[in-house]
C-alpha positions as a Markdown table, in Angstrom:
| # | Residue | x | y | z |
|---|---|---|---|---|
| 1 | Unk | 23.5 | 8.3 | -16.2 |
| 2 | Unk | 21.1 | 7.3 | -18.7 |
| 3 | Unk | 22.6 | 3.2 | -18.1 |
| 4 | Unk | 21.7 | 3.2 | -14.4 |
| 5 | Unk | 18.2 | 5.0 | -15.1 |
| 6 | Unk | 17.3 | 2.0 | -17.8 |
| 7 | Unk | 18.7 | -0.4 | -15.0 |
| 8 | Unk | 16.8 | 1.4 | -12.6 |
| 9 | Unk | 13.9 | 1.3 | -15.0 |
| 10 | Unk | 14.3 | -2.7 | -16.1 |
| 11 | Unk | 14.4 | -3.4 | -12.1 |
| 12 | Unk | 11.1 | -1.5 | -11.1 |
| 13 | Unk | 9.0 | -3.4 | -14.0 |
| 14 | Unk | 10.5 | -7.0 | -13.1 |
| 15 | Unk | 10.0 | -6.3 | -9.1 |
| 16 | Unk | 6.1 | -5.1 | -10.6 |
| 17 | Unk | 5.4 | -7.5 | -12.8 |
| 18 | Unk | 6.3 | -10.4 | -10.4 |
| 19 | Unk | 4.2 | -8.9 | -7.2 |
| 20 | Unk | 0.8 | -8.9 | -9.5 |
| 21 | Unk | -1.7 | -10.6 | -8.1 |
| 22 | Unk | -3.2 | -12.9 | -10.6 |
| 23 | Unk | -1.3 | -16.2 | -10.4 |
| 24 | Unk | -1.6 | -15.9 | -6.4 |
| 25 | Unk | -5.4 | -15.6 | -6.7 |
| 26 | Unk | -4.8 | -18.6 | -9.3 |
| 27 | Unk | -3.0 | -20.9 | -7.0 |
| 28 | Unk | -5.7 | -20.0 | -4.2 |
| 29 | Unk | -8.7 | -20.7 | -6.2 |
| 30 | Unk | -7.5 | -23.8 | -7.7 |
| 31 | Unk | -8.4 | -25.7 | -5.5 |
| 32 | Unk | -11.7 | -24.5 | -4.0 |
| 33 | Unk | -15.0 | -26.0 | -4.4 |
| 34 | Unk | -18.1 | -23.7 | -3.3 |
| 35 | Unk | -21.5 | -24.8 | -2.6 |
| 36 | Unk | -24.4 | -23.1 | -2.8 |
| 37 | Unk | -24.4 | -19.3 | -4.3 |
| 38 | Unk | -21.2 | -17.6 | -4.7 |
| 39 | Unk | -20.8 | -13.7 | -4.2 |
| 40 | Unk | -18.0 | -11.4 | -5.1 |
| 41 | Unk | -16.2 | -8.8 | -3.0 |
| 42 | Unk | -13.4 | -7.1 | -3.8 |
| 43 | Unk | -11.5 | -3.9 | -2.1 |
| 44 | Unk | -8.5 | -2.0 | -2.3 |
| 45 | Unk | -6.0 | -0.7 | -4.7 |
| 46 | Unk | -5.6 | -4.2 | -6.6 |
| 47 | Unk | -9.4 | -5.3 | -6.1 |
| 48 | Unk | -10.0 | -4.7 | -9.9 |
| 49 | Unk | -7.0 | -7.2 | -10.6 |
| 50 | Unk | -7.7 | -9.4 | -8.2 |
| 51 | Unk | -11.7 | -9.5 | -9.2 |
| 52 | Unk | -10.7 | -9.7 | -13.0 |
| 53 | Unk | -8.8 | -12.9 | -12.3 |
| 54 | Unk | -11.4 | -14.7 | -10.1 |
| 55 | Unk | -13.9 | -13.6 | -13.0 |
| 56 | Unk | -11.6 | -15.4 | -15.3 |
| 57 | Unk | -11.4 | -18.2 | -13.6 |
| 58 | Unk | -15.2 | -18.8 | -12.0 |
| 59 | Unk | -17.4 | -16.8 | -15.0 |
| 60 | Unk | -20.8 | -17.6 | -13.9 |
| 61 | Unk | -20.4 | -19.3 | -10.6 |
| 62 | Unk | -20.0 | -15.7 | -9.4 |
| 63 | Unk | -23.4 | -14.9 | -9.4 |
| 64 | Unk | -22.9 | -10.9 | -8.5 |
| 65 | Unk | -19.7 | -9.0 | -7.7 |
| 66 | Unk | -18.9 | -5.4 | -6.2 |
| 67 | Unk | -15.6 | -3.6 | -6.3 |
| 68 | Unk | -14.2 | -1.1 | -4.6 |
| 69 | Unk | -11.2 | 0.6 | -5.9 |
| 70 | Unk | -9.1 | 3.9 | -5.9 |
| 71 | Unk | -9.6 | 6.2 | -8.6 |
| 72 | Unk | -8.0 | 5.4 | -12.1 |
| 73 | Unk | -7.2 | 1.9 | -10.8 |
| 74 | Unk | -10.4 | 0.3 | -12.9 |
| 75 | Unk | -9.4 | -1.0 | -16.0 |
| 76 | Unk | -13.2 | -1.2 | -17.2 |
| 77 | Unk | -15.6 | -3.2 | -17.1 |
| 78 | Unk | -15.9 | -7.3 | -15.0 |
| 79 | Unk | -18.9 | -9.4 | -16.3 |
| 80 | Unk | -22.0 | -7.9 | -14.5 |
| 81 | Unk | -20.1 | -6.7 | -11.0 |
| 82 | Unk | -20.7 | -3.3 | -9.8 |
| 83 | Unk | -17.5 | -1.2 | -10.0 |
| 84 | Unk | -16.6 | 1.4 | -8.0 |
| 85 | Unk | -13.8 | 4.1 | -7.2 |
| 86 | Unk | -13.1 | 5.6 | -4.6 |
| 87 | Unk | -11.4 | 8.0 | -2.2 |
| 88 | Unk | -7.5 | 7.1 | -0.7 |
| 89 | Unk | -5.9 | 8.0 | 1.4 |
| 90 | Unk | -9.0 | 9.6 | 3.0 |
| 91 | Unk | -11.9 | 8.0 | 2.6 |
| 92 | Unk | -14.8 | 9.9 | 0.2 |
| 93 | Unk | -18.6 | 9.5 | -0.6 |
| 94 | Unk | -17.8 | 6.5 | -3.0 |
| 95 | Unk | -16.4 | 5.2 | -0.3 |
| 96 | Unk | -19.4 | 4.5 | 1.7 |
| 97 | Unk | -21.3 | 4.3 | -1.4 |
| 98 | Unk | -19.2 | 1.3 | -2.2 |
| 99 | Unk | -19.2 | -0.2 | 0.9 |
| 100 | Unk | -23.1 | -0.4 | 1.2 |
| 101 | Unk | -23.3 | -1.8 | -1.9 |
| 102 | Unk | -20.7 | -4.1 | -1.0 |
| 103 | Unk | -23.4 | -5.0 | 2.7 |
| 104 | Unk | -26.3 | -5.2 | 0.7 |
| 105 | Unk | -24.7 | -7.7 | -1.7 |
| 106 | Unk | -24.5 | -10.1 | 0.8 |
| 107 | Unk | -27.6 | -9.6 | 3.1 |
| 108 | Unk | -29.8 | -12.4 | 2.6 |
| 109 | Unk | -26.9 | -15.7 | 2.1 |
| 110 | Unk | -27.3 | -18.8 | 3.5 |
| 111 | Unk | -25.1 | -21.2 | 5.5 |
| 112 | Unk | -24.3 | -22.9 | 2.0 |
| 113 | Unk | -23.4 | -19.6 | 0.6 |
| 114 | Unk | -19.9 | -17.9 | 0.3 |
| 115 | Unk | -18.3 | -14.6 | 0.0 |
| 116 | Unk | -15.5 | -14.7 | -2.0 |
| 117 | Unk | -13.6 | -11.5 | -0.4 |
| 118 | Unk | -10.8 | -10.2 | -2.1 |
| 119 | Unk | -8.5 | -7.6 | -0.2 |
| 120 | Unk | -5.7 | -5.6 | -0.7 |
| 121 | Unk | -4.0 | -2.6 | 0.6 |
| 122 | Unk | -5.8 | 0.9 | 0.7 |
| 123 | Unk | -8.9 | -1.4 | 1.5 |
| 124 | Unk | -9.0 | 0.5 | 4.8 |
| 125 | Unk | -10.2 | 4.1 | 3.0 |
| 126 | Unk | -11.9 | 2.8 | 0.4 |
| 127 | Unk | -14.1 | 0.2 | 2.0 |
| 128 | Unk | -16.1 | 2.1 | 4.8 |
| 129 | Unk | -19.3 | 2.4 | 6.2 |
| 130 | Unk | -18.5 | 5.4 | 9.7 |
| 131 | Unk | -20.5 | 5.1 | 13.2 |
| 132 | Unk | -19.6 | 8.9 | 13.0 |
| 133 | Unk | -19.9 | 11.4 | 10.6 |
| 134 | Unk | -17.8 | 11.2 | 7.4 |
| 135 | Unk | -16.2 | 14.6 | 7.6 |
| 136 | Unk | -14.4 | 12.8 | 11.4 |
| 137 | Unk | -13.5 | 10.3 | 9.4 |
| 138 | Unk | -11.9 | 12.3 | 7.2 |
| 139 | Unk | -10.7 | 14.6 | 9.9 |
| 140 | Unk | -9.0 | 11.4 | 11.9 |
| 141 | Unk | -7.1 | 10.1 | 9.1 |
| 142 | Unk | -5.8 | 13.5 | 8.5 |
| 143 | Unk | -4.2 | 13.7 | 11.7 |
| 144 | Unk | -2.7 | 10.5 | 11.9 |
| 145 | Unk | -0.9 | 11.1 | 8.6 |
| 146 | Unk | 0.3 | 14.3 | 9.3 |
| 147 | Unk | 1.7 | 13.0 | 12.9 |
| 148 | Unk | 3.2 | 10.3 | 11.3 |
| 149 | Unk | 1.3 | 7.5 | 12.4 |
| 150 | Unk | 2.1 | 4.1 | 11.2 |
| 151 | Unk | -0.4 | 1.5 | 9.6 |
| 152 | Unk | -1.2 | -0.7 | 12.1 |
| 153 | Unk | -1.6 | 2.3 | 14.7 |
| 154 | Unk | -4.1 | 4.2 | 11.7 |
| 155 | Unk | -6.1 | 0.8 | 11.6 |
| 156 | Unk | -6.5 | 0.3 | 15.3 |
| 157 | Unk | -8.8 | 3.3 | 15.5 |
| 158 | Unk | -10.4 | 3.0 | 11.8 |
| 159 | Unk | -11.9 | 0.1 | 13.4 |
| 160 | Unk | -13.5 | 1.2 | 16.1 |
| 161 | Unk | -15.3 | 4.7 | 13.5 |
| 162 | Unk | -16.6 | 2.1 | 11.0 |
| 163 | Unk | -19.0 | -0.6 | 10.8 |
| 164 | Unk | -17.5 | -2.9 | 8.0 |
| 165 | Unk | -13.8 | -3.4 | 9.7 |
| 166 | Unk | -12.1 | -5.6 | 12.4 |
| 167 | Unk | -13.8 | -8.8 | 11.6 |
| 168 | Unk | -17.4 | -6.7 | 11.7 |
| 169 | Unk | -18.0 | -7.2 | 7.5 |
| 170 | Unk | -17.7 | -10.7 | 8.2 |
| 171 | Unk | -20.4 | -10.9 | 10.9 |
| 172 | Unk | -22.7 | -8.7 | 8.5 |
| 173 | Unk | -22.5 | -11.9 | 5.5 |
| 174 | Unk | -23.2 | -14.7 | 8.5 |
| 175 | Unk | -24.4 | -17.6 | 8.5 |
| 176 | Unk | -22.9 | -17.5 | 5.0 |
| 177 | Unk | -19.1 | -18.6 | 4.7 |
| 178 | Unk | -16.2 | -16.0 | 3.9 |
| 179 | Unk | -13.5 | -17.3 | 2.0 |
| 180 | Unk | -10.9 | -14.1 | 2.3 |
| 181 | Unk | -8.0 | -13.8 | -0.3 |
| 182 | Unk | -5.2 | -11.2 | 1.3 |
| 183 | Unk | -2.8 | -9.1 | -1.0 |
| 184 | Unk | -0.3 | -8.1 | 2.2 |
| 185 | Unk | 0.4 | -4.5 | 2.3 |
| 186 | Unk | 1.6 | -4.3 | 6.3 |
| 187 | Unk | 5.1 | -5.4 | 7.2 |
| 188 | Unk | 4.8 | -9.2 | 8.9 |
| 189 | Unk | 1.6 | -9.5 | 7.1 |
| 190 | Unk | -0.8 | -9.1 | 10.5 |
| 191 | Unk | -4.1 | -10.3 | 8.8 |
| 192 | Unk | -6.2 | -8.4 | 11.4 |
| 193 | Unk | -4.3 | -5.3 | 9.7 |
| 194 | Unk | -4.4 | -5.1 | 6.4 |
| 195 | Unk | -7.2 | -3.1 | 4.9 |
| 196 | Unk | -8.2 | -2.9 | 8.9 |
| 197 | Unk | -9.0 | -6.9 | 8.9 |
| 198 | Unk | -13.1 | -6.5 | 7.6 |
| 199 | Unk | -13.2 | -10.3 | 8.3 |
| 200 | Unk | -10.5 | -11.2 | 10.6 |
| 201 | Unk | -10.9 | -11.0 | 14.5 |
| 202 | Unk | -9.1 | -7.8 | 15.5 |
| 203 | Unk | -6.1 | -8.6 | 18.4 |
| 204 | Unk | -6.1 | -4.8 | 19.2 |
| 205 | Unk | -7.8 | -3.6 | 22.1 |
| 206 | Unk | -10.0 | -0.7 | 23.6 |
| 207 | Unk | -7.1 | 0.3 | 25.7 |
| 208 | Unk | -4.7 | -0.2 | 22.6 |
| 209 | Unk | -7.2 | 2.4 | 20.7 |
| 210 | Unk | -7.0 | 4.7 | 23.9 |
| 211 | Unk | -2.7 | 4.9 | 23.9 |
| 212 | Unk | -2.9 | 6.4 | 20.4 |
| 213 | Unk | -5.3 | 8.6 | 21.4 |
| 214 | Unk | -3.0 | 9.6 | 23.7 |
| 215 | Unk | 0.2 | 9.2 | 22.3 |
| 216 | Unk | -0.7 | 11.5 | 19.2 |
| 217 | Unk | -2.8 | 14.2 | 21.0 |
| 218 | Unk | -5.7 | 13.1 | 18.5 |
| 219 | Unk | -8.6 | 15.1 | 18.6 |
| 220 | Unk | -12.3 | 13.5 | 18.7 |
| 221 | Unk | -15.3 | 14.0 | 19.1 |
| 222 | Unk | -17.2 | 12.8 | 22.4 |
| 223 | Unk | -19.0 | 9.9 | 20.4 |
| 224 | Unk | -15.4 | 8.6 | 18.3 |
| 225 | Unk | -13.7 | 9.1 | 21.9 |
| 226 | Unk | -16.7 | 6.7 | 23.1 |
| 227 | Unk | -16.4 | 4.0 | 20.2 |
| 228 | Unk | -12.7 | 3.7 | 21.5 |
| 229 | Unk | -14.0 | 2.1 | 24.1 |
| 230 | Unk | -16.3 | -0.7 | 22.1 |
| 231 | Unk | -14.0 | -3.9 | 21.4 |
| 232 | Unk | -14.4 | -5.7 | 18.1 |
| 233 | Unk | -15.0 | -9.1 | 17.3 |
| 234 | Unk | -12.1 | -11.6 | 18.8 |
| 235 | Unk | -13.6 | -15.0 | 17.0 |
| 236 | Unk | -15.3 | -15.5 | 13.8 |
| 237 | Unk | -16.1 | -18.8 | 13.0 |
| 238 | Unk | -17.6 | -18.7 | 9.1 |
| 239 | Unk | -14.3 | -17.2 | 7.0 |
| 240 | Unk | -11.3 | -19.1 | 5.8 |
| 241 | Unk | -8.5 | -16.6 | 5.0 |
| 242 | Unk | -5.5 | -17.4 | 2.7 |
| 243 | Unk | -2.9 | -14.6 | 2.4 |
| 244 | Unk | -1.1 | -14.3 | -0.6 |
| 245 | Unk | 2.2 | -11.5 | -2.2 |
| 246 | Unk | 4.2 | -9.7 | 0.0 |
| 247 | Unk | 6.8 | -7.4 | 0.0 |
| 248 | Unk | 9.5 | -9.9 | 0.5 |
| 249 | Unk | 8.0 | -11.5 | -3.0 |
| 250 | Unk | 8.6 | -7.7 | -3.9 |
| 251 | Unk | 12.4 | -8.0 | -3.0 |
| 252 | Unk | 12.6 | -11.2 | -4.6 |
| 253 | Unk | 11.8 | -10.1 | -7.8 |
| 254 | Unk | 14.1 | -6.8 | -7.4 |
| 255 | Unk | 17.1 | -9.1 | -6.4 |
| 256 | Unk | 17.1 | -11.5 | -9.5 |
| 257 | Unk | 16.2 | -8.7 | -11.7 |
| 258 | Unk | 19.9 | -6.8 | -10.1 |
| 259 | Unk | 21.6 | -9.9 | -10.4 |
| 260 | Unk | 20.5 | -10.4 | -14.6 |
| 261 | Unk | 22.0 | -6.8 | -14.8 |
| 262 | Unk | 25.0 | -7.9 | -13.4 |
| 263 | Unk | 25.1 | -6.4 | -9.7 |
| 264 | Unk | 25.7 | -8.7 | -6.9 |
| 265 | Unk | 22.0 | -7.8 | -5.2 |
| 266 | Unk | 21.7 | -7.8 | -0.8 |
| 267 | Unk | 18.3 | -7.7 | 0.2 |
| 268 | Unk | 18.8 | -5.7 | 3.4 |
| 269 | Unk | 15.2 | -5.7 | 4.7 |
| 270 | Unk | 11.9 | -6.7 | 3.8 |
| 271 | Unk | 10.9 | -4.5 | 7.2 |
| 272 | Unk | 11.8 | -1.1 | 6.2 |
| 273 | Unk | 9.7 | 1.6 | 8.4 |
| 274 | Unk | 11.7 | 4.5 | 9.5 |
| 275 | Unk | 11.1 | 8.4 | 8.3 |
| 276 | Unk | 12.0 | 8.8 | 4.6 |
| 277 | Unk | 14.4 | 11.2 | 4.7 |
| 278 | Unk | 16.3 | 8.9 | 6.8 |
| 279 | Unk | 16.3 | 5.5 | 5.0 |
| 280 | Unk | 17.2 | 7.9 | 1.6 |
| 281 | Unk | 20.4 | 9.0 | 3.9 |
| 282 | Unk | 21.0 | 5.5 | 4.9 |
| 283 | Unk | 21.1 | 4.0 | 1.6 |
| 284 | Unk | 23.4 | 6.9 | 0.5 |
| 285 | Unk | 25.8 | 5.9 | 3.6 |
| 286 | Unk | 26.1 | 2.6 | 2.2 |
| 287 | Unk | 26.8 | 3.9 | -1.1 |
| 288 | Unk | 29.6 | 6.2 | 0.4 |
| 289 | Unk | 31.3 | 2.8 | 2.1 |
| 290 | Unk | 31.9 | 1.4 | -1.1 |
| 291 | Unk | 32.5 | 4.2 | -3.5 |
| 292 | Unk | 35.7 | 2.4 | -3.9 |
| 293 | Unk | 34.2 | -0.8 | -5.3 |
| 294 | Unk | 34.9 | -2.7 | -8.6 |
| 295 | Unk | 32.0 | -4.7 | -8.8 |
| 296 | Unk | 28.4 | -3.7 | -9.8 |
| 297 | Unk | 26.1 | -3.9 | -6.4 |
| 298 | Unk | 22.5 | -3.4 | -5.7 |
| 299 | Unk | 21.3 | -3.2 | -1.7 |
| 300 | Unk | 17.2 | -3.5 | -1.4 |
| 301 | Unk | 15.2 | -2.6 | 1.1 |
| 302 | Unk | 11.7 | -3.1 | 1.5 |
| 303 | Unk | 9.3 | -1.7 | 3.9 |
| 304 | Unk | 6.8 | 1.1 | 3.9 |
| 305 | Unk | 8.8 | 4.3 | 5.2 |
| 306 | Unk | 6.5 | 7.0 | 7.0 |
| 307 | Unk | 6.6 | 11.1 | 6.5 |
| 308 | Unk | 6.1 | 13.6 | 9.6 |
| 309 | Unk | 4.9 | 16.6 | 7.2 |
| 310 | Unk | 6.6 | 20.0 | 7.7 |
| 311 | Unk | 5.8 | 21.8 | 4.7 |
| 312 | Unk | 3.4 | 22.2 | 2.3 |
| 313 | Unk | 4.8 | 20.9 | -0.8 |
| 314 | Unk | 3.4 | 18.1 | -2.9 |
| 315 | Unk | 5.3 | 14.2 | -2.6 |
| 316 | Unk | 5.1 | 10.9 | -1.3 |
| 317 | Unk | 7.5 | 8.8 | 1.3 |
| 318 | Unk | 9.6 | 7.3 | -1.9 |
| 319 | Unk | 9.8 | 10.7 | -3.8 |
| 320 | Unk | 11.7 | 11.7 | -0.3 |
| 321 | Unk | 13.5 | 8.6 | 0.3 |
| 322 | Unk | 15.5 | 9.3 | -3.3 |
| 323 | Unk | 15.8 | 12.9 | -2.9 |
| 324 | Unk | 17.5 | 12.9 | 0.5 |
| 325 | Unk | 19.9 | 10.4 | -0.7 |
| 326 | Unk | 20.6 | 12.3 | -3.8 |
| 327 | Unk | 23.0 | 14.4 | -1.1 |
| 328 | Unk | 24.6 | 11.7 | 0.0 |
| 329 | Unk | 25.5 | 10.2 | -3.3 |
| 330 | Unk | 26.4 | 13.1 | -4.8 |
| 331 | Unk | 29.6 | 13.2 | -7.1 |
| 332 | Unk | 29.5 | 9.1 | -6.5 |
| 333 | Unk | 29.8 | 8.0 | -10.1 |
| 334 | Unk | 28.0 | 5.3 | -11.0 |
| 335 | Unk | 25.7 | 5.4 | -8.5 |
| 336 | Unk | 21.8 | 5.7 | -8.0 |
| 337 | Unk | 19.1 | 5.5 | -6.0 |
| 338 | Unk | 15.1 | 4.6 | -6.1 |
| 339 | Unk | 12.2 | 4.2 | -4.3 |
| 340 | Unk | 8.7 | 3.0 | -5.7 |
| 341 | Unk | 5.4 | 2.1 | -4.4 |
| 342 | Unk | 4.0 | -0.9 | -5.7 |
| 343 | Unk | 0.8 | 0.2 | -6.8 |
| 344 | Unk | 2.2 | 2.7 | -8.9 |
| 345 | Unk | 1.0 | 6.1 | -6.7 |
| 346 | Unk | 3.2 | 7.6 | -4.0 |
| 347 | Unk | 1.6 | 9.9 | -1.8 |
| 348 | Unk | -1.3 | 12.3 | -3.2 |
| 349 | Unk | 0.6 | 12.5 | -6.5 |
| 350 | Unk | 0.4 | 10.6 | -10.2 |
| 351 | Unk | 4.2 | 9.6 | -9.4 |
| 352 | Unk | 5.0 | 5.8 | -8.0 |
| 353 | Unk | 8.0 | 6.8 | -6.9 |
| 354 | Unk | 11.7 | 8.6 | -7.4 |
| 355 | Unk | 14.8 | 8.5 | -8.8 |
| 356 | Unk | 18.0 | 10.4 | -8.3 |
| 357 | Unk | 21.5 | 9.7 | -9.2 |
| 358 | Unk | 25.3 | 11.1 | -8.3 |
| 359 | Unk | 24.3 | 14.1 | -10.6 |
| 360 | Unk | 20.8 | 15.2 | -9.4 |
| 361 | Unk | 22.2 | 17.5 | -6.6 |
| 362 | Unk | 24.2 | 19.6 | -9.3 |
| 363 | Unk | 20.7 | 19.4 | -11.7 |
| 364 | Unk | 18.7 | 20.8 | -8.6 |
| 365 | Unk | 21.5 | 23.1 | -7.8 |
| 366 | Unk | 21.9 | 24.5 | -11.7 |
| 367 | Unk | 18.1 | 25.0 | -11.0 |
| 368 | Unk | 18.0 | 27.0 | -7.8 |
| 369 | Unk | 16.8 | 24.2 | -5.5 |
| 370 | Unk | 18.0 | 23.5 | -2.4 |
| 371 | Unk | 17.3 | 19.4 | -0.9 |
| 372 | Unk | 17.5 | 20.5 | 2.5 |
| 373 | Unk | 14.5 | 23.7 | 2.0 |
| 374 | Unk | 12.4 | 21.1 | -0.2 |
| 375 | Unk | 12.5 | 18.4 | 2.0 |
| 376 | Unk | 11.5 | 20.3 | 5.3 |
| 377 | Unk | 8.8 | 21.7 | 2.7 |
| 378 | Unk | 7.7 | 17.9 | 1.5 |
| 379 | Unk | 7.8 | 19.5 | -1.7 |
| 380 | Unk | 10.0 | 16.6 | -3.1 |
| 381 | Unk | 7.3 | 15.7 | -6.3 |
| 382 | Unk | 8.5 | 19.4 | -7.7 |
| 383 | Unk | 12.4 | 18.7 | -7.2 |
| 384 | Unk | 12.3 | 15.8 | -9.1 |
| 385 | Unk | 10.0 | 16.4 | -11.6 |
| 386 | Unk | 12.2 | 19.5 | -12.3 |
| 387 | Unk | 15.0 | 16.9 | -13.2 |
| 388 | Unk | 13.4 | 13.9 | -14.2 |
| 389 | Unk | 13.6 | 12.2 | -11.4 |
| 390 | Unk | 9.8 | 11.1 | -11.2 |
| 391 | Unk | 9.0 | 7.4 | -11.7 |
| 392 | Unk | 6.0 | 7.1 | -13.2 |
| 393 | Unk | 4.4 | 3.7 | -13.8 |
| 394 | Unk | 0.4 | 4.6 | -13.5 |
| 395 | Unk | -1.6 | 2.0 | -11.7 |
| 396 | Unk | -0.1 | -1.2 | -11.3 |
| 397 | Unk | -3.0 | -3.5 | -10.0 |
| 398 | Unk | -1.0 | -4.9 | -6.8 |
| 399 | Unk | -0.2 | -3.3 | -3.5 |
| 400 | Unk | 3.0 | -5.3 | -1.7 |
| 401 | Unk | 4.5 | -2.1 | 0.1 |
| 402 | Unk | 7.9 | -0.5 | -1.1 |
| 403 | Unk | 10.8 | -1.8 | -2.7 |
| 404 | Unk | 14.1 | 1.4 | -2.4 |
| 405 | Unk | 17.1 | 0.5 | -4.1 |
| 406 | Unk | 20.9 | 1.7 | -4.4 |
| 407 | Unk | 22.6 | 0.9 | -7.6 |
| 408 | Unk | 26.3 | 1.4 | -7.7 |
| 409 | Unk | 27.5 | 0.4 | -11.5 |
| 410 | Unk | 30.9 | -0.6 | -12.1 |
């Protein structure tokens, strides 16, 4: 066991380390030449990162920076920008805080001016300015994660309750330009997605916004269900977006990391996006298949999985993706399985991720804990913490979706 955990270990790190966003923000600065005054903005869950790195390389052509981060994700301070953390995955005071600060940074530009705009996933919660009352905000969010929403679905209508996304930041820095640098965090890297698109034209429509409404039973207000009907911008012509790291980078990195172990690696999907619990069951079917193996083999899959909440436990999609296969590998020597988020939190939890092997059902078991009752409970943090099953990284400074791997060790 404790072999397949160091693999499992060695392959998470590798995967990691490769997905950081500092030689992408490199490659796309190397070439750029700005004119006139430069301004810094960075959001999400590797904006520190990504700001740190265009610090490094720009120093003092950045005249003024703000950045907008999740909590424990600053690594302290960047020249003279204004740092600050924030709430995810509901957005929070510092949320809006940071997003002013972020407006009135760039109020004032000229046409020979740029915003450099740095975004990564989670920019969607932690970069907001509402047209409705934060606690709706809040409230809206809520809902669509507990009905199981998906990302681009949760965007369509964060867009329509805030001022800053679907293309409507980058109509606040006009006439200056945007030059956007994307960390991709949505599966088939939709620009007008990721962090909700704050300077990207946005392809979804009213009537789109409505069919979630509807689809989910959503309840809003009479003003939100009136904003639903306001379209967003569908043409900006003062940004220049390059999109950089994505999950299939992600997979990449796993792969070549399996194969220096010495498992043959398959990369089965870089467009994971089913329930949990059923991609942890999957990967534990295909682990069943070829118990009988001689060879070492890795299968990754990589994706962002969703949750429909049951219970009222504590966890995160990749703590449940390894705890419902830990049934289906059980007694399967040799054999594990993990899921981590990239940015090193999973869920409302200080866990990136989980682990479980062909003995965790017998550890839980030995324990008193039953999979099936702590998985209809999404109480899946406690199960595995209660066998060391956590992955823990802390915060990793990228945000490239999931990576969920089975390791079968011959």
């Amino acid at each position: 066991m404790s072999t397949i955990r160091n693999d499992a270990d060695v392959i998470i790190r590798a995967a990691i380390n490769a997905a950081l966003p500092d030689n992408a923000v490199r490659k796309a600065l190397e070439n750029q030449r700005f004119t006139g005054r430069v301004r810094l903005v960075a959001i999400g869950k590797a904006a520190w990162q990504m700001a740190a790195t265009a610090s490094q390389l720009l120093g003092r052509r950045i005249e003024a920076g703000v950045v907008v981060t999740k909590y424990g994700h600053s690594k302290g301070k960047i020249a003279d920008f204004e740092i600050w953390e924030a709430g995810h995955p509901v957005p929070d005071e510092n949320s809006f805080k940071g997003a002013q600060a972020a407006i009135d940074l760039v109020q004032g530009l000229g046409a020979e001016d740029t915003v450099l705009f740095l975004v990564s996933g989670g920019g969607s919660a932690l970069f907001e300015k509402p047209l409705v009352p934060q606690e709706e905000i809040a409230d809206v969010t809520r809902q669509l994660l507990a009905c199981g929403a998906d990302i681009v679905e949760i965007n369509t209508l964060r867009k329509r309750l805030s001022a800053v996304k679907g293309g409507k930041f980058a109509k606040l820095c006009a006439p200056a330009k945007v030059f956007s640098i994307v960390l991709s965090d949505v599966l088939g890297d939709p620009l007008d997605m990721i962090a909700s698109g704050p300077a990207y034209p946005d392809s979804a429509t009213a009537a789109d916004a409505r069919a979630i409404v509807e689809k989910y039973g959503l309840k809003l207000s009479s003003k939100a269900l009136a904003l639903m009907d306001a379209e967003t911008p569908k043409e900006l012509d003062n940004v220049k977006t390059q999109i950089t790291g994505s999950v299939r980078q992600l997979c990449a990195a796993a792969s070549k990391a399996c194969r220096e172990l010495g498992y043959e690696p398959v990369i089965l999907t870089d467009c994971l996006a089913c329930e949990a619990s059923q991609a942890g069951a999957f990967l534990a079917a295909i682990a069943q298949y070829h118990k009988d193996t001689q060879r070492s083999l890795a299968f990754i899959a990589g994706g962002e999985t969703v949750v429909h909440l049951t219970g009222k436990g504590l966890g995160g999609r990749n703590q449940e993706l390894a705890l419902a296969a830990a049934e289906g590998i059980a007694g399967l020597a040799g054999t594990a399985v993990f899921s981590v988020g990239s940015d090193g939190t999973d869920g409302p939890t200080d866990a990136a991720g989980g682990y479980a092997d062909f003995e965790t059902k017998a550890a839980l078991k030995a324990k008193g804990v039953d999979i099936f009752q702590v998985l209809k409970e999404n109480d899946a943090y406690h199960a595995l913490k209660a066998v060391d099953g956590l992955v823990m990284t802390g915060p990793t400074g990228t945000n490239v979706n999931d990576v969920s791997v089975l390791l079968i060790r011959r």
